[in-house]
N, C-alpha and C positions, 0 to 999 in steps of 0.2 A: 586533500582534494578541494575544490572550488565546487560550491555550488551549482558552475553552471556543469559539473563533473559529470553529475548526476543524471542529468538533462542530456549532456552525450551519450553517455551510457545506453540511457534508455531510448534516448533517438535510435544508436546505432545497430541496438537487440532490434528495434521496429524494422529497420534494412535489414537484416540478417535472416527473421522471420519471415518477411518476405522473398526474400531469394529463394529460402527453402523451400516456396511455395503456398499457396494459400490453403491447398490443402493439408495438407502436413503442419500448418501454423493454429486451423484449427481444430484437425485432430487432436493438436497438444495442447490449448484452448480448454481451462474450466467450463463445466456450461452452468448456467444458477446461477448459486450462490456459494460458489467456492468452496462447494463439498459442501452446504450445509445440511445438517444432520437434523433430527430431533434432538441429539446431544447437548447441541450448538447452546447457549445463554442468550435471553438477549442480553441488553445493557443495560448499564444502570442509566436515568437520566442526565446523571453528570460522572463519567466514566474518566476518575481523576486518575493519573499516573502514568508512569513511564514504560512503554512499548517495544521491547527491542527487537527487531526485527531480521530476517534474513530474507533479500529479495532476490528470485531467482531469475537472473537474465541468461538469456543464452548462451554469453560466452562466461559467465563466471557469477557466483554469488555477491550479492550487494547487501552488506552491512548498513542498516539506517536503524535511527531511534525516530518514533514519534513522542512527543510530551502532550498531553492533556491536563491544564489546569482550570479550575474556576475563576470565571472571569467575571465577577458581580451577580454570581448567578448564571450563567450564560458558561457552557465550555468554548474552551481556544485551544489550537490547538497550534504545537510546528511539527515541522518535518526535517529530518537530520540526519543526508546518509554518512558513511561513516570520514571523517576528514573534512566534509564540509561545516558552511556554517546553518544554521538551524533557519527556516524559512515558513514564515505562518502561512496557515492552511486551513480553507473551512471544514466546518465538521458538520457533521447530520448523522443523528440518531435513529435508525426507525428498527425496531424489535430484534432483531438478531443481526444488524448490519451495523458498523461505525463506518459513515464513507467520510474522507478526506477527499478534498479537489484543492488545485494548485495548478497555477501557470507555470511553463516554464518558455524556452524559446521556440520548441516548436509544437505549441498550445499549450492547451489542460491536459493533467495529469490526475486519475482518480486511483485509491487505493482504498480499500473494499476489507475491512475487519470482521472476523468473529472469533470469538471466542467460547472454552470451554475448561471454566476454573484457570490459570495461570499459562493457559494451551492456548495461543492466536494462531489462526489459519487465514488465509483471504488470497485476493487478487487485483492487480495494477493493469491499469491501460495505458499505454501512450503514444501518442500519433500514430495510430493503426496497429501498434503492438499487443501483444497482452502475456501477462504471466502470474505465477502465483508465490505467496513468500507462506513462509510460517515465523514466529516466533513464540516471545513469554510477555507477561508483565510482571510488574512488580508486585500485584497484589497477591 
C-alpha cells in the first residue's frame, strides 16, 4: 500500500459514515476519551517504542504501526499503516492521552492513545469520520 492508501481508506470510512447517517455515525462514535477508565496509565514523558496497532474502519480492519523514539530529549514520532511507508507525526502527551496529528490529503488526521500495561485502546478522526483501534506495545 502507498501512503496515500491510508488517507483513502479513511477518506472513504468518512463517506460511508456518512451515508449511514449522522445519527447512526455517532451513536457508533466514542464519546471522552475512548473508554477512558481509571484503569487507563498515563504516560511516561518520553513513551519510547513500538505500537501496533489495529484501526477500525467501517469497511474492514487497518493494520498500522506507530514508532515513538527520543529525539534529543524531545519524542518523534511516525505513523505506518500496514504496506505503507512510515510518515512523521506530531506528538503530545497530556496524562492519560498520546495524541498524534498528521496531514493527509483531505486535512489532518488525529489518533488518540491509551494505554493500560501492554493494552492500547484510542480513537481517530478524519475528515468528519471517526473511529476507534486497539492494539499492544512492545513494552
Amino acid at each position: 500500500m502507498k501512503a496515500s492508501s491510508i488517507l483513502r481508506a479513511l477518506g472513504t470510512s468518512a463517506l460511508l459514515a456518512l451515508a449511514a447517517g449522522t445519527a447512526r455515525a455517532q451513536a457508533a462514535a466514542p464519546s471522552g476519551s475512548a473508554g477512558a477508565t481509571a484503569a487507563s496509565t498515563p504516560w511516561a514523558a518520553m513513551p519510547t517504542g513500538t505500537y501496533e496497532l489495529l484501526i477500525q474502519l467501517p469497511e474492514r480492519p487497518l493494520p498500522a504501526t506507530i514508532v515513538v523514539r527520543d529525539s534529543s530529549g524531545v519524542p518523534a514520532a511516525t505513523f505506518q499503516p500496514e504496506g505503507d511507508p512510515a510518515q512523521p507525526v506530531k506528538i503530545a502527551i497530556k496524562g492519560k492521552e498520546l495524541t498524534l496529528n498528521g496531514d493527509a490529503p483531505k486535512g489532518p488526521f488525529e489518533i488518540v492513545l491509551l494505554h493500560q500495561g501492554t493494552d492500547v485502546t484510542g480513537r481517530w478522526t478524519y475528515a468528519g469520520d471517526r473511529g476507534t483501534l486497539t492494539g499492544k506495545t512492545d513494552k
